[in-house]
N, C-alpha and C positions, 0 to 999 in steps of 0.2 A: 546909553551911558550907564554904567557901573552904578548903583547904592554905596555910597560910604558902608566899608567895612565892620562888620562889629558882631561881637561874641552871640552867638545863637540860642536861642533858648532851648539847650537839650540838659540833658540831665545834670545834678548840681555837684554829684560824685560819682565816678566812675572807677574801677577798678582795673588796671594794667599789670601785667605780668612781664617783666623787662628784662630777656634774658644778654646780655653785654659785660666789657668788661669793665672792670674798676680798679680806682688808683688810689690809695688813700691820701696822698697830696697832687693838688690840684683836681681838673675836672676835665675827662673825657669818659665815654662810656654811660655808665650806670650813673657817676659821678658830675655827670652833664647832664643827664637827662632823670633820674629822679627827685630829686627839691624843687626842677622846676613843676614838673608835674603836680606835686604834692603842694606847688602854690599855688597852684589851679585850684585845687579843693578834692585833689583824686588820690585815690589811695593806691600804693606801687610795690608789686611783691616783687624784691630785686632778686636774680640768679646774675651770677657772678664766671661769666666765662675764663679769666684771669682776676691774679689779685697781684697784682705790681704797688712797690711804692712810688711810682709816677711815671707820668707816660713817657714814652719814648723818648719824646723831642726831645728831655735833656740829655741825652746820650748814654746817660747811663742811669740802673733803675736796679731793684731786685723784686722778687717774686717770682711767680709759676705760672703757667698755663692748665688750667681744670681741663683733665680727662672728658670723654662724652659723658661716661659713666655717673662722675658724677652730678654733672646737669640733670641726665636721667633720676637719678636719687632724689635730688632736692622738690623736682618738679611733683616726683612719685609723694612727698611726702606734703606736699600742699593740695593734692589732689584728694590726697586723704581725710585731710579737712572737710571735704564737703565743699567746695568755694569754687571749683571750676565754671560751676554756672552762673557765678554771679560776674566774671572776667569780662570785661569787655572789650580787648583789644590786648593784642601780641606784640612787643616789640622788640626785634633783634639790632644787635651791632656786628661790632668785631667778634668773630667768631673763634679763631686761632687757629683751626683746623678743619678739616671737609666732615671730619665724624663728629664736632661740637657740631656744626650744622646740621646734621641729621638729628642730634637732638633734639635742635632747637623745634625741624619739622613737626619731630614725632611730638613735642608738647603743645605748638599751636593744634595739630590733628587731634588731640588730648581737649582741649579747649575747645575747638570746635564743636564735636561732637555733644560736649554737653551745654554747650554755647551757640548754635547754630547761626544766631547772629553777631557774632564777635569775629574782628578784623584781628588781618598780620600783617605789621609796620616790618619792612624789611631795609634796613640802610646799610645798605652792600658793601660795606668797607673793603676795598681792594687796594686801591692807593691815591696820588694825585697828582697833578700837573709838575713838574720838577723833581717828582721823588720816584715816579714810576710805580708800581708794585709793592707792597711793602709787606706784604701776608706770605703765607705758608701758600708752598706749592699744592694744587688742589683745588685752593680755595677760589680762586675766579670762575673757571670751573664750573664748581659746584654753585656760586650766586648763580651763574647764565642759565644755566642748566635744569638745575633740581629749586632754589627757591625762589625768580621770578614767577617761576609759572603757578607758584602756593599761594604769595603776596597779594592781596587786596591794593596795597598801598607801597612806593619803594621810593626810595628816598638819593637817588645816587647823585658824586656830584659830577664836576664834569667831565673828567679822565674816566669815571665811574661807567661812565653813560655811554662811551664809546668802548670798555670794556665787554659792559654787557650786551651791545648790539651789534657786537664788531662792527664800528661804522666810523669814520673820522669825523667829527663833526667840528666845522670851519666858521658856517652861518646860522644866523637863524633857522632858517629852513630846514639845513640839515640837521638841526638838535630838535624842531619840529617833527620830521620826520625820523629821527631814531626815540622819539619819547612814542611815536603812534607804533613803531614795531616793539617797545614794550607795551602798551596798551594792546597788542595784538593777542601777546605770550601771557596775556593773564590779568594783571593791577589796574584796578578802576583809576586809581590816583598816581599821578607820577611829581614827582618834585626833584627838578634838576637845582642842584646847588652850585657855589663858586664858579660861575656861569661865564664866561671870558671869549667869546666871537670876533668876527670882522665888528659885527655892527655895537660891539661895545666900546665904549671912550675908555681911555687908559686912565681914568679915572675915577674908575665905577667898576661895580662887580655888577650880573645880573645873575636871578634868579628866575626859573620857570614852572609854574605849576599848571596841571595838565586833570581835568576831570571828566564826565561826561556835560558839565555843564560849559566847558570851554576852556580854554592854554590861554594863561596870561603871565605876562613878564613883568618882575619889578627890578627897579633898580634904586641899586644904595650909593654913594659914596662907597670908595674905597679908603677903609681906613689905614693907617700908615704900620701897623701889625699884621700879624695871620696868627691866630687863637686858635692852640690845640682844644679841640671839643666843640667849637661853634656850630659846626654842623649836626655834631649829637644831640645836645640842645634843638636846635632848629626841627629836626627828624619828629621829637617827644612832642615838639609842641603844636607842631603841622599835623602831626597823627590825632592828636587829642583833641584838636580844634573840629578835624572830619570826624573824629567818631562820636562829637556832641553835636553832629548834625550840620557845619559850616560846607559853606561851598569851596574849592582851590583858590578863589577868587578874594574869601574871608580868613580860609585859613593862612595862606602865605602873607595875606599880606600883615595878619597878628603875626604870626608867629617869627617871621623876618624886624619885621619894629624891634617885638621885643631883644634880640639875639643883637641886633645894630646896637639899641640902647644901653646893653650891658658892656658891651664891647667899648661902645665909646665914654662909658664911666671907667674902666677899664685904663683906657689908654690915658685919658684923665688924670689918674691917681697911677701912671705911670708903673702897673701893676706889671708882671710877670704873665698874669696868667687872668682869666675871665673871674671877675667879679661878682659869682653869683648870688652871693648874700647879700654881700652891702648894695646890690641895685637890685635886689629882687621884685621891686615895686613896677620895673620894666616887664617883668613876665609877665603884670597884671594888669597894667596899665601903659602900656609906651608910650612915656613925655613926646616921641612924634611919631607917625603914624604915615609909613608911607605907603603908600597906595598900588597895586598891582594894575597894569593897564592889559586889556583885551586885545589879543595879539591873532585869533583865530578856534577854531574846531569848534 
């Protein structure tokens, strides 16, 4: 039987480099995943793949997609600081394009190098269950291809999951068995999100996280929303849990609480969009705490 889950005694700040994109209204991206970080107690040097004023889903937005060049730039001029070695973990998004990804490589290889033990959070954005595809030609691709096999850690969800493995996955077992052919290609940690199978009830989402200490599935309520950025969020907070030391087993199951709990302050106050300020006390604490069960490896 499982220990009740709970935050690890590793380091009290940590420092992330979070290359993704941003919106200045609402929260996906960079936009999802740095304040919660930074309510951890960890400091977050954000690069900005896109700068949109909001995400997609509302159908219409303005903004640009950043060049590789200039990720390269921004990356070059934090390096110059001095600070690469103090990094302790890499985390990418949406990318826009196959040549922002190779940037993105070439600044975790940047980071590594003077970081030798600093991780790369990779959350494959490609697309999802009803929308198919939603990236730049290329870019599936290049996740399957060029940054599974870099990643420490990856994050996809479940349309995601059978992108990257070409594999259809119907049951558990086969989502078991397409997380162990990532675990083959390279990432110690795997965390399948928006999780939808035969053996899920139509009234629940399941999540799966996959470490060398063992794959365990949680499940939540399904709330009566789907929230652009939840998964970005999720991604930040799963990464930052394993890299102060948590097992898959500690981390999904904080880092899922907290994402439920906002979500459902969220739906509460009949919000548009994820409420990360006004419930920010869920990143730190989730009012409930639900539990990952031990499903195998």
């Amino acid at each position: 039987m499982q220990a009740a889950p709970h935050a690890p005694e590793g380091p009290s700040a940590m420092n992330f480099l979070s290359i993704q994109s941003h919106v200045a209204y609402g929260h996906v991206g960079n936009s999802a995943a740095v304040f919660p970080l930074q309510r951890l107690g960890h400091e977050v040097w954000p690069v900005h793949t896109v700068q949109f004023s909001n995400h997609t889903g509302f159908g219409a937005w303005r903004g640009a997609v950043f060049e590789a060049d200039m990720i390269r730039e921004v990356v070059r001029g934090i390096a110059e600081r001095g600070v690469l070695a103090t990094c302790d973990g890499v985390l990418s998004g949406y990318i826009g394009s196959a040549d922002i990804g190779e940037a993105i490589l070439d600044a975790v290889a940047q980071v590594k190098q003077a970081n030798p033990n600093a991780q790369y959070c990779c959350d494959p954005v490609i697309g999802d269950v009803g929308r198919g595809v939603y990236v730049r030609p290329g870019v599936p691709a290049f996740m399957r291809e060029r940054a599974v096999a870099v990643a420490d850690v990856v994050t996809p969800n479940h349309f995601e999951l059978d992108q990257l493995t070409e594999c259809t996955t119907t049951t558990l077992d086969d989502v078991a068995a397409a997380i162990d052919v990532l675990h083959t290609r390279g990432p110690r940690a795997v965390l399948v999100t928006s999780l939808h199978t035969q053996d899920t009830p139509a009234d629940a989402i399941d999540v799966v996280a996959s470490d060398p200490s063992g794959r365990f599935r949680l499940r939540t309520p399904r709330l009566p929303i789907a929230v652009n950025g939840a998964g970005d969020t999720i991604a930040a907070l799963f990464f930052a849990r394993l890299v102060s030391g948590a097992t898959a087993y500690e981390a999904v199951s904080l880092a899922v609480s907290a994402v439920f709990g906002v979500i459902r302050h969220s739906v509460e106050a009949n919000a548009p969009d994820m409420l990360l300020v006004a419930a920010q006390e869920e990143l730190v604490a989730p009012s409930r705490l639900y539990v990952a069960e031990h499903i195998g490896g």
